[in-house]
Structures are given as C-alpha cells and as structure tokens.
C-alpha positions in Angstrom: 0.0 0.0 0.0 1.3 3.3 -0.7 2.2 5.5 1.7 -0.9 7.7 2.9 0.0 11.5 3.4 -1.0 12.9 6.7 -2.7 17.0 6.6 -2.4 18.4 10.1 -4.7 21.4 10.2 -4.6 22.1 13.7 -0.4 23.6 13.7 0.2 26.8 15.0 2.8 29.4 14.7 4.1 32.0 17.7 6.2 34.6 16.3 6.7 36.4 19.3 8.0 33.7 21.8 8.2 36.3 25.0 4.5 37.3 24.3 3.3 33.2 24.0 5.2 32.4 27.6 3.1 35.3 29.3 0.2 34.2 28.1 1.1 30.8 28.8 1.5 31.8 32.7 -1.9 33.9 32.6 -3.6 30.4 31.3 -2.0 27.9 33.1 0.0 26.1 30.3 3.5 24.9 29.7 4.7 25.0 25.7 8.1 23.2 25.8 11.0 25.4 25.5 12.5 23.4 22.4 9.8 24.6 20.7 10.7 28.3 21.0 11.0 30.7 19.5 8.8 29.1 16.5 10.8 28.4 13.3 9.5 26.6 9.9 12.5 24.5 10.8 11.2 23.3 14.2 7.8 22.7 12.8 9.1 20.6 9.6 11.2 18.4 11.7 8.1 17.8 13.9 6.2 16.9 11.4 8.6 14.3 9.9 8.9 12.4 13.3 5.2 12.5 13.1 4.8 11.3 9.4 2.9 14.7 8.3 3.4 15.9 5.0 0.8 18.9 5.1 0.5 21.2 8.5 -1.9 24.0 7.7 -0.6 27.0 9.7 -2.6 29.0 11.8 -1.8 32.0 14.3 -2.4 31.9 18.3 -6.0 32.4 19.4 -6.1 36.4 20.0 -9.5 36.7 22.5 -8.1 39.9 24.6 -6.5 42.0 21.2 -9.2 45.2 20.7 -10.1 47.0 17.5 -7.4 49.1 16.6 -5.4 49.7 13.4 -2.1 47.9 15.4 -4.3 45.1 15.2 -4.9 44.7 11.9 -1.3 45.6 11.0 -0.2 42.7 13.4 -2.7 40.7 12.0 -1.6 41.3 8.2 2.1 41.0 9.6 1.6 37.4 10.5 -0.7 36.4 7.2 1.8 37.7 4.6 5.0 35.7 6.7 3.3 32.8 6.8 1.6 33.1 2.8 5.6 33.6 2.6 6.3 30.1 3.9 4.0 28.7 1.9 5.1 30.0 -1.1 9.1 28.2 0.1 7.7 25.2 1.2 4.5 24.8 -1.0 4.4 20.8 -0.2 4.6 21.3 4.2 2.5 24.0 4.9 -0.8 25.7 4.0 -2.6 28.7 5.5 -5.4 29.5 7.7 -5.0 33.3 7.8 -6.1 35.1 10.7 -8.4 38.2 11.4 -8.4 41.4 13.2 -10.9 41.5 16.5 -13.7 40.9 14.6 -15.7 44.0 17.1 -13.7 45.3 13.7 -16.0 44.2 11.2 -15.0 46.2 7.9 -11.2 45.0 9.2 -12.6 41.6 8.9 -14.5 41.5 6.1 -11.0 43.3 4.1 -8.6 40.8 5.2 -10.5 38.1 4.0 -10.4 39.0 0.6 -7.0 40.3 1.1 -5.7 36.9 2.5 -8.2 35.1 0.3 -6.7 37.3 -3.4 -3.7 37.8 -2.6 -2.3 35.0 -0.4 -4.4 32.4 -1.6 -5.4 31.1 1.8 -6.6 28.0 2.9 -9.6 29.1 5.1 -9.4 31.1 8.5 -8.7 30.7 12.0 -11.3 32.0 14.3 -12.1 31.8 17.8 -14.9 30.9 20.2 -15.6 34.5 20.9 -14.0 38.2 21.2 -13.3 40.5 24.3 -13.4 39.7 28.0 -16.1 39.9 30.2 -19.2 41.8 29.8 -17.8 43.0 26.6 -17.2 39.8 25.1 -19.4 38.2 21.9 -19.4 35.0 21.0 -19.2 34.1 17.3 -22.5 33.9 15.8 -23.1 37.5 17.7 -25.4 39.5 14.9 -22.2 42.2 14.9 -20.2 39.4 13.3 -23.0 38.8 10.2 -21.4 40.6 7.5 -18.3 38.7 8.2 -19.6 35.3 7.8 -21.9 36.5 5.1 -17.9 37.0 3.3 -16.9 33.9 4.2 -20.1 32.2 3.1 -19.7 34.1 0.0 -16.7 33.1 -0.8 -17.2 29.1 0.5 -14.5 29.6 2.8 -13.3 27.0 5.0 -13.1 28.1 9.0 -10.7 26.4 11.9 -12.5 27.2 14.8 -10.7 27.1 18.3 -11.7 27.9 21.8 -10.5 31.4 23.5 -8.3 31.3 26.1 -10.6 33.2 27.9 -10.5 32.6 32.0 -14.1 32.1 33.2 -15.8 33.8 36.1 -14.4 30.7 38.5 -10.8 29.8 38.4 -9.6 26.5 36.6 -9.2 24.3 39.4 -5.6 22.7 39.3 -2.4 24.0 37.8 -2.5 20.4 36.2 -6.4 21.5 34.8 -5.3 25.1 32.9 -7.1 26.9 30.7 -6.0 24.7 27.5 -7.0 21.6 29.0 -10.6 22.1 30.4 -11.8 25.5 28.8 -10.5 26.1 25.6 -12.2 22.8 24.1 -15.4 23.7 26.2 -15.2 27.2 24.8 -15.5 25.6 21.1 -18.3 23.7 22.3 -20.3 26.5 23.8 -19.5 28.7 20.2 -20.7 25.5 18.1 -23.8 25.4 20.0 -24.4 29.2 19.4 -23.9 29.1 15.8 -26.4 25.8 15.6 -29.1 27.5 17.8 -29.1 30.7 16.5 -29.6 29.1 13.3 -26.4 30.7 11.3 -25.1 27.5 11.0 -27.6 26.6 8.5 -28.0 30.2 7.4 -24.0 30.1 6.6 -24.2 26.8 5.1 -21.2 27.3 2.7 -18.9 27.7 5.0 -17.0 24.6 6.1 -16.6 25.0 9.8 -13.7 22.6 11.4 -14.2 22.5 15.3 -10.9 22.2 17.4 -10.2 19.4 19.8 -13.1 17.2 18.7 -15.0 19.8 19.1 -14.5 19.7 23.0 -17.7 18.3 24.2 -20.0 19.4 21.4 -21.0 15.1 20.5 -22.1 14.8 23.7 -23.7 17.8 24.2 -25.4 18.4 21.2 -28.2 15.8 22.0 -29.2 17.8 25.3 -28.8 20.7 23.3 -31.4 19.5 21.0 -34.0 18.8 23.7 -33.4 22.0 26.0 -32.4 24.6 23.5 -36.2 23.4 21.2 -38.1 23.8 25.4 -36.7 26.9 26.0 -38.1 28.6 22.5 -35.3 27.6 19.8 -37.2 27.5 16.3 -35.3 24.6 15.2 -36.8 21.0 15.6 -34.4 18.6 18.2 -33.9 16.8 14.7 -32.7 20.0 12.9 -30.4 21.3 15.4 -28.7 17.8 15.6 -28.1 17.4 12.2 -26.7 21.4 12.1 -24.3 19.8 14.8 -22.9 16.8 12.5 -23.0 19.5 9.9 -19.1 20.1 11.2 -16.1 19.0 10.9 -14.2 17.8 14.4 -10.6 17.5 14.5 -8.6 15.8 16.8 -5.6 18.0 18.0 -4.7 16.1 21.4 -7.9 14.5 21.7 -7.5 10.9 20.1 -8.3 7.9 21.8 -10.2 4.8 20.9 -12.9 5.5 22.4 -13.3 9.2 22.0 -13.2 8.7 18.6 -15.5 5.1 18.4 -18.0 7.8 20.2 -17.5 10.2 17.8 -17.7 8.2 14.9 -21.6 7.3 16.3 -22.3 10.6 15.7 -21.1 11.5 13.1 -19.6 10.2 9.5 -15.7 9.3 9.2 -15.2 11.3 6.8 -16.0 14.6 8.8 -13.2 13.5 11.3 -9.4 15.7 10.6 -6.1 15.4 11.8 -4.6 17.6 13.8 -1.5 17.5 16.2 -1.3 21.0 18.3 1.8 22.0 17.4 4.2 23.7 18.8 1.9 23.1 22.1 3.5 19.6 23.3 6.6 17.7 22.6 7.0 15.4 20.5 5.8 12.1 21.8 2.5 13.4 23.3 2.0 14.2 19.6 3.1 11.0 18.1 1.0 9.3 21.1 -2.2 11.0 19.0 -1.1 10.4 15.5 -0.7 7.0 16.0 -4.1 6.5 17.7 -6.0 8.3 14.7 -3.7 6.2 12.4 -4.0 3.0 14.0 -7.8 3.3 14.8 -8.6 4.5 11.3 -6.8 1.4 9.7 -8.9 -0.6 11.8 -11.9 0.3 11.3 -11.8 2.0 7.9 -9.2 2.5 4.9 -7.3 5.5 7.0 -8.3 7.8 4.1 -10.4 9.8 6.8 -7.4 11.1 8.4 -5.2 11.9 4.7 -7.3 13.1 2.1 -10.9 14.7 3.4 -9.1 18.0 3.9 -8.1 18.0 0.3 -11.7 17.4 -1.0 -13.1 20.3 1.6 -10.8 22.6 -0.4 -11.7 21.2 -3.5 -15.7 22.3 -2.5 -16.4 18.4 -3.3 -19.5 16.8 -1.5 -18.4 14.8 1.7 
C-alpha cells in the first residue's frame, strides 16, 4: 500500500516567543521550550517524526486583542510571513489566515479577501468569541454577520478554536489550565451558538472545522437538541442535531479509541481531521495521537479519513 500523506490542520505558529510564555503563565500552560522561538524549521522536523506531510498554519488564538489599526497591521504581519512560507515550502504548509478582532467588522471583512486574493489562503482561523467579560461576543453574535456573510460568500473553509478566555471561576488545578478544560469547552459552547441561533444553517457554505473534537460538542449536542427546542429555539431537536454533524471535528490532542468510536456514532468518518497541536506539546504526546487516529482509522476503515478529506473540503467536493 502506498504511503498515505497525513494534513495536520490544527499547527500553529508563535512569532513572538516572550508574548506566548506570558500568556502561557496567565492560562495555566507549559509550551516546551524546544519549541521556541517558533521556526518553519522546528515545525518541519516535527512533522517528519510525526509522518505529516501537510501542517496548515494557523496563528495563536487572540481573544483579549481590541479594535485598533495595530491590530490589523499585526494581523496582516503574520498572514503575509506565513503566505511567505508557503510559497518556500509549498508541499509542508498551508494557511489558515487570521483576522483582526472581529468587534472590527469592515477590518474583517478586508482581510478576508486580502488573504483570500492575494495569499491564496486555505480558510481562517477563528475563535470561540472576542473581548473579556461583559464586553465579550461569542461568534454567531449578529455584529459578526457581515463577516460570515464574506466567508459564506466566498465558501471559505473556517478552523475554529476555543478562547483562552479565564471564566468567572478559576480552573481548578495548575495540572487542569485553561487549554486543558476551557478552551475545548469554549468551542463547544461557540458551536452550539452558531447551531441555535440558526447561522449555522443560514452560513451553510462555509466549512466550519471544530478544534479538539469539538471539546464536548457530541455529547452535548443531544441535550442541546431537547433544552435549547423547550426553552423557544425555532429549530426542531432533529434540525439542530443534524446542524451539529453538519461540522467537521478534529482531533488535536484528543484521540483515543474511544473518544473517537464515540464520535464516529455521531457523526460520518469522513468529517473526522487530523490535527497535532503543534508547537503546544513535545513530541511524543503528539506521536502518542497520531498513532491512535492512524491505527484506529486502519482498523476500522481505509485511513483515508485522516489523509485526504481535507483536500476534498478545499476542492468544494460533497463529503
């Protein structure tokens, strides 16, 4: 059998490595100092002890950053380097650009076609929600519309990942930071407000990739369905499920047998990613998770859910 090639779409890049280590001490996590500062170097030799051949790049969940014009210079900073690296090594990495705050909706709605035009990007990396406290919005917020009625235009393809957001209680164990518990519960809680407010299904071009597995969106979604429908949702329990399999769930960090067996009851294979988290853990934690997806997926299937699906998203074929 010919080797199968493995597209990580969950890889990030920190250009600033004194920026990433304070947040890291704000949420409770440890990225491994090997790992920093990031280079294209670092992430390439990652990727060959993991057997990747394609890591779609993405930049660090921003939740905090406000409208300003720094913003959207940083954010066009870190598109155009990484379109860069993309253009040197065309076969290892793709792009999912990133946006200003999207509070800055006219910033928004210009970088996507700048990134989408000019750097020929992949999709976009958004997050769970914007701001911090009172202030913040969560992603299907009605201020956001005319973004994702760009991106819907446009059949873009959309990594969503969880803030880093602290919540109004403290995580409960420097072994339980923000990363571990939060983050994947903040994609959850972001893919529930898209399905109930019903822009999931009004967006439906856009292909939206949930982080993590999607945190606890599978198992949610069913009570979700039932609760959301009693307390006034317009949606039938049967609509709002299926706008929940409507996703695509990755598994940065996540894999397991039976995480993804439970998964896999919930939704099709073939809306199941790869993803590795990079450069988040070392290298074995990584391999640990690639090997689970790999080895589970020959079991059970071909293993073409974990190598090719992202190609055929791009390609806007039916999946």
């Amino acid at each position: 059998m010919a080797q199968r090639q493995i597209i990580d779409v969950h890889h990030h890049i920190f250009l600033d490595a004194r920026k990433k280590l304070e947040k890291n001490t704000q949420v409770g996590w440890i990225t491994p100092p090997e790992n920093l500062p990031w280079r294209p170097s670092s992430s390439i030799a990652a990727m060959d002890a993991m057997g990747i051949q394609t890591a779609i790049l993405s930049p660090p969940p921003l939740a905090s950053t406000a409208p300003s014009p720094e913003n959207r210079a940083e954010v066009r900073d870190i598109n155009i380097f990484a379109s860069q690296l993309c253009a040197e090594y065309p076969a290892r990495f793709g792009l999912f650009a990133g946006l200003p705050c999207l509070d800055d909706v006219q910033g928004a709605v210009d970088e996507i076609a700048f990134a989408m035009d000019h750097l020929a990007a992949d999709g976009f990396a958004l997050i769970s929600s914007y701001g911090v406290g009172n202030t913040a919005r969560y992603i299907a917020d009605d201020l956001y519309d005319p973004v994702w009625d760009e991106l819907n235009r446009r059949h873009a393809v959309v990594f969503l990942h969880g803030a880093q957001t602290p919540s109004s209680t403290p995580y409960p164990h420097p072994f339980l930071g923000l990363p571990i518990s939060e983050v994947p519960n903040e994609t959850y809680k972001a893919a529930a407000h898209l399905v109930v407010t019903g822009k999931k299904r009004r967006f439906h071009n856009v292909k939206i990739i949930l982080a993590h597995l999607g945190g606890s969106t599978p198992f949610l979604a069913p009570r979700v369905a039932v609760l959301s429908h009693h307390m006034g949702c317009p949606l039938s329990p049967e609509e709002i499920l299926h706008d929940f399999q409507s996703f695509y769930y990755e598994t940065a960090l996540s894999s397991h047998p039976i995480t993804l067996a439970a998964l896999e009851a919930f939704i099709p294979a073939n809306r199941i990613l790869f993803g590795s988290d990079y450069p988040g853990t070392v290298v074995p934690c990584r391999r640990r998770s690639v090997l689970t997806k790999h080895e589970y997926s020959s079991q059970h299937h071909d293993g073409g859910m974990v190598y090719q699906t992202f190609g055929r998203i791009l390609c806007q074929q039916p999946i």
